[in-house]
C-alpha positions, 0 to 999 in steps of 0.5 A, spaced: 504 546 507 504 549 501 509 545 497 505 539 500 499 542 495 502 543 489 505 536 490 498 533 490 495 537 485 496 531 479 493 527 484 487 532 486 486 533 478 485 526 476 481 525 483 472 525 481 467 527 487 465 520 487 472 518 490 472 514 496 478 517 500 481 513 505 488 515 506 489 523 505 496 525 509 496 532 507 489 533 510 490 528 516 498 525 517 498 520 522 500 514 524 494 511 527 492 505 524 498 503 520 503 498 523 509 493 520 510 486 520 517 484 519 520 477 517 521 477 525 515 474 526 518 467 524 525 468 525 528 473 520 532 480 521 528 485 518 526 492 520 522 497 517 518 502 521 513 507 519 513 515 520 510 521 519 516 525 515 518 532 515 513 534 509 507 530 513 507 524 508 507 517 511 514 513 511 515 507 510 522 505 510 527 500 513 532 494 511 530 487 508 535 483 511 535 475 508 539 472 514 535 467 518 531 466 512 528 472 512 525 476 506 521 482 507 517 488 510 510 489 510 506 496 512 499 494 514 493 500 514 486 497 518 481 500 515 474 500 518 469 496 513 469 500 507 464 498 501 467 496 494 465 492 487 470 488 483 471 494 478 473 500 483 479 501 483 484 503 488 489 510 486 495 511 489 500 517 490 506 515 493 514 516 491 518 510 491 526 508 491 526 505 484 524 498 487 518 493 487 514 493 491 506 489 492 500 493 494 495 488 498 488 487 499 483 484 505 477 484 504 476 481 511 481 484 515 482 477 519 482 472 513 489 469 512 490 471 505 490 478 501 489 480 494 495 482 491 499 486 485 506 487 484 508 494 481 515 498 480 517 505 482 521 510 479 523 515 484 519 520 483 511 522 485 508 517 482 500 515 481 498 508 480 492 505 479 489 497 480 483 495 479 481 490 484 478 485 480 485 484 477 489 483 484 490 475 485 489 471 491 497 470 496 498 467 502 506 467 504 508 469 497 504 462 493 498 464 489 492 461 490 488 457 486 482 461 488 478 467 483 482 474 483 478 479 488 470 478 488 467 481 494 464 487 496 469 490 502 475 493 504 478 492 512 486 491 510 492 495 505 498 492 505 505 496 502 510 490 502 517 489 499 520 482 499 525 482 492 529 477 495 535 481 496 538 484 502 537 492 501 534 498 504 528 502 502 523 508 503 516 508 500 512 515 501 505 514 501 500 521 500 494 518 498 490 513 497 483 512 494 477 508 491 475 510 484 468 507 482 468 503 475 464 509 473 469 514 474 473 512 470 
């Protein structure tokens, strides 16, 4: 558990007491909540999963599979209603595999839209930051003609990697929180 710690460290240090914590694998590793929608859902081979691994991280992996028109894996977290302004921003802690992923958003868990971003990963521990005023309005991959994120409510997170190619992935998620404008 020790290692896990130290891992975190840079993410504890830039991390403020007004921090709205809402994903904290290393204090709380569980699975409850989170659940994958792959390509299946309309005929596609795909096949990701999600795992608590050996070191308590959540871990999402799998294969992207393009036979039968298919593209993409997502991992889903439902939250419960948590409060936010445009100007907050979510930080993440995770370790990617070198590909891009997107990182979306619900302000109402049962809309039939998200905000997204797109962002790349290294291989290594990364922390990354996203504004949500800055996420953009997607439905099945289009952008939408409507304003970037403006609410004041969070119910869903979403990790999907859709890069058009068939390919295996991991996606190691640590933490996740939200910052106030002020904190910044």
């Amino acid at each position: 558990m020790q290692s896990l710690n130290l891992l975190l460290l840079p993410f504890l240090l830039i991390s403020t007491m007004n921090a709205q914590t809402l994903i904290d694998f290393n204090a709380k590793p569980t699975t409850a909540n989170w659940y994958v929608i792959d390509d299946v859902v309309m005929g596609g081979r795909s096949a990701g999963k999600f795992s608590i691994n050996k070191d308590g991280y959540g871990e999402f992996s799998g294969t992207v599979s393009l036979e039968n028109n298919g593209g993409f894996s997502s991992l889903r977290c439902t939250l419960k209603t948590v409060a936010v302004q445009p100007e907050n921003t979510i930080r993440i802690r995770l370790k990617g595999d070198g590909n891009p992923y997107q990182f979306r958003v619900r302000d109402v868990g049962k809309r039939n839209y998200s905000y997204t971003t797109r962002f790349e990963t290294t291989g290594d521990w990364q922390t990354l930051e996203f504004r949500l005023s800055e996420l953009y309005p997607v439905f099945r991959g289009r952008r939408l003609d409507l304003p970037n994120f403006d609410h004041t409510t969070l119910e869903e997170l979403t990790f999907l990697i859709g890069n058009k190619k068939a390919q295996e992935f991991e996606l190691v998620l640590a933490a996740i929180e939200v910052i106030p404008d002020n904190d910044k």
